[in-house]
N, C-alpha and C positions, 0 to 999 in steps of 0.2 A: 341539579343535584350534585353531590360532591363526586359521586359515581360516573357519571358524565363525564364532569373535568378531569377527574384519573386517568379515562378512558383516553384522552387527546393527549397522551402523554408517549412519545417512544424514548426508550433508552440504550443507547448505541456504545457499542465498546470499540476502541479503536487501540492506537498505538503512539510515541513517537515517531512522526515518520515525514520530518519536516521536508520539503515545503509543504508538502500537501497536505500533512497534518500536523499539528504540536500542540502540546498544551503551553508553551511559551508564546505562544505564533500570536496575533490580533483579529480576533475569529476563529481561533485555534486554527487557521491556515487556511489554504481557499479550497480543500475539500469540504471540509466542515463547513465551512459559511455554504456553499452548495445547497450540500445537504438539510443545513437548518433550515436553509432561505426556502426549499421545496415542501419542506414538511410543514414551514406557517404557513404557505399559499393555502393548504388545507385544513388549519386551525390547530397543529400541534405544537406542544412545545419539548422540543429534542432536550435530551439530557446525555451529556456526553463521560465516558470514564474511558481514562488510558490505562492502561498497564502493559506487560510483557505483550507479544503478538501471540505467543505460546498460548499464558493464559487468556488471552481475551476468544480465541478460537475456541478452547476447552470451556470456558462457562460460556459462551452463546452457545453452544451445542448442546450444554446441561440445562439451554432454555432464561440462564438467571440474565440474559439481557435480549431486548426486543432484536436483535441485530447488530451486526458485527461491520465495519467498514475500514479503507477499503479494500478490498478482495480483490483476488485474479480471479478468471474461472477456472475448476477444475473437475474435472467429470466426478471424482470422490466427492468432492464437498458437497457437489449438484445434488448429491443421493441423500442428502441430510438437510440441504439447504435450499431454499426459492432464493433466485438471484433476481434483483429490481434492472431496472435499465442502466446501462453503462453511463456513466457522469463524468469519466475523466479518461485519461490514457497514461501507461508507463510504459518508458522506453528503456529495458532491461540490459545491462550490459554488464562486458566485464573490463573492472579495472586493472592495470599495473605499473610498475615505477615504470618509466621511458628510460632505465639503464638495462630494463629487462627485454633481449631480445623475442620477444616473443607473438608468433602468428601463430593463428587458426584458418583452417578453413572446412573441418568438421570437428565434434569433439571428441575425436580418437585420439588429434594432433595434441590435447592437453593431457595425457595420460602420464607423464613423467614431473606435472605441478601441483604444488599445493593449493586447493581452491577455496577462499575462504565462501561461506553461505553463513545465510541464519538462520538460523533455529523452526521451525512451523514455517517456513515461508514456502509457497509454491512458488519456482523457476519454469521454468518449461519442463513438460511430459518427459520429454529426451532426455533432459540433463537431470532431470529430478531421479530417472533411472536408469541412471549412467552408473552402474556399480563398480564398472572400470574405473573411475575416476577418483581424485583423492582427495575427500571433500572435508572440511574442516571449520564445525560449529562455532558459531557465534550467536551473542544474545541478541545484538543489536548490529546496526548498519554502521554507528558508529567504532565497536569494538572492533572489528571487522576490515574497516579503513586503518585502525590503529596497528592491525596485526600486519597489513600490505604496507606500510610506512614501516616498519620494523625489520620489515624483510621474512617474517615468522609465517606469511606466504606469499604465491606471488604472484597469485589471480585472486580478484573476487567478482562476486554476482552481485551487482548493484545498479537502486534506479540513478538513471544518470543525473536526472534532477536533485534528487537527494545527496547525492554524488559531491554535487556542485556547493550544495546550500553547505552541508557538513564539512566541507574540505573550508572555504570559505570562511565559516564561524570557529571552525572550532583545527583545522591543519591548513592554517593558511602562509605558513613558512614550508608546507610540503605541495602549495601549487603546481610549483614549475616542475616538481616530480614525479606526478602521478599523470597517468593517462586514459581514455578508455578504448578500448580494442575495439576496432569495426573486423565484423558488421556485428551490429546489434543482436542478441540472443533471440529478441522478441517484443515488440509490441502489445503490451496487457490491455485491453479495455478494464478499469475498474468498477466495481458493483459496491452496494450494499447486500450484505445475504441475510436471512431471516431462518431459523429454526424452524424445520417443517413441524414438529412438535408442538409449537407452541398456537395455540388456535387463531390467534388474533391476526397471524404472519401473513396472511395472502392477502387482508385489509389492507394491510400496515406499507407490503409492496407496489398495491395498486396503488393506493393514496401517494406514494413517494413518485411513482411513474408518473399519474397526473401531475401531480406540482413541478415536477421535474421541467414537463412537458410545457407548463406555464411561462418558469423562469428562463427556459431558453429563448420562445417564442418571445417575450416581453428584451428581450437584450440584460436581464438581468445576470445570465451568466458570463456575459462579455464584459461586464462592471468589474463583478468581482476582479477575475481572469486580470483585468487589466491594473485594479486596485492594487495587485498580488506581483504585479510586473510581469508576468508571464507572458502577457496578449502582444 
């Protein structure tokens, strides 16, 4: 019946958030290919929409999409949301120009910089409420990079991989200028999250863990990965 095939249908809200995601990308990027490749081992077919991360967090939560990807964990969100098995990893950091003298070695030491962030994104617990700190909204990862080449501040909180992709595509005459500061902020496992609201969501996770479980076990996520240049 037509109910049936409705039924094999999830709808995932995501973001630009190249490498790992884009709607420009060949697969929209090798989270999404992931993710889709899991979801047909089980007979679904993924329907994917980007927008803001602001909004895409704000309507999975109001239910209007099967799930939201990809996600950090964070104990708020867990209270709202069933998170599926982790399928990827990001290595958070922060950037700045290499004219900028500038170390850490907790973040009490950043208390006199501008830090650029973006908008809805969870960072780390600490820094997330780090009230001492002087944090400085952006929409995107992109505008963000824009603001740290400007000088208009002089940290930000970014994945390194995106880091790289963004700087590359789109400031690639601001290579040799930007840096990223070790040690790393934090290692993310990424999830898919599901609205606990919405009835179908504990299927919709297990079914994504199984196929998950598939395409690893078969080498298919070592295809991609390597498709992607990443491996």
């Amino acid at each position: 019946s037509q109910d049936a095939l409705a039924q094999k249908t999830v709808t995932l809200a995501t973001l630009d958030w190249q490498p790992y995601v884009g709607s420009d990308m060949p697969g929209y990027g090798f989270n999404a290919e992931i993710v889709t490749e899991a979801y047909k081992r089980m007979g679904y077919t993924v329907k994917i929409e980007f927008l803001s991360w602001d909004d895409a967090v704000n309507k999975t939560q109001q239910g209007e999409f099967d799930g939201l990807f990809p996600e950090y964990y964070s104990k708020e969100r867990a209270e709202e949301f069933l998170y599926s098995d982790f399928f990827s990893n990001s290595l958070l950091v922060f950037y700045k120009r290499k004219d900028a003298k500038i170390s850490y070695a907790s973040l009490k030491d950043l208390i006199s910089y501008r830090i650029g962030v973006v908008k809805g994104y969870i960072n780390t617990e600490e820094f997330d409420s780090a009230d001492y700190l002087n944090k400085v909204e952006f929409n995107s990862d992109l505008e963000s990079l824009n603001n740290l080449v400007e000088g208009k501040v002089d940290l930000i909180v970014i994945d390194k991989l995106v880091a790289q992709y963004l700087i590359q595509k789109y400031l690639p005459s601001s290579a040799n200028t930007l840096e990223s500061l070790d040690p790393p902020l934090i290692i993310h496992p990424l999830f898919i999250v599901y609205p606990k609201k919405l009835s179908g969501s504990a299927q919709k996770y297990q079914d994504f863990n199984r196929g998950f479980d598939i395409i690893t076990k078969d080498g298919t996520v070592k295809e991609i990965m390597k498709r992607s240049g990443l491996q």
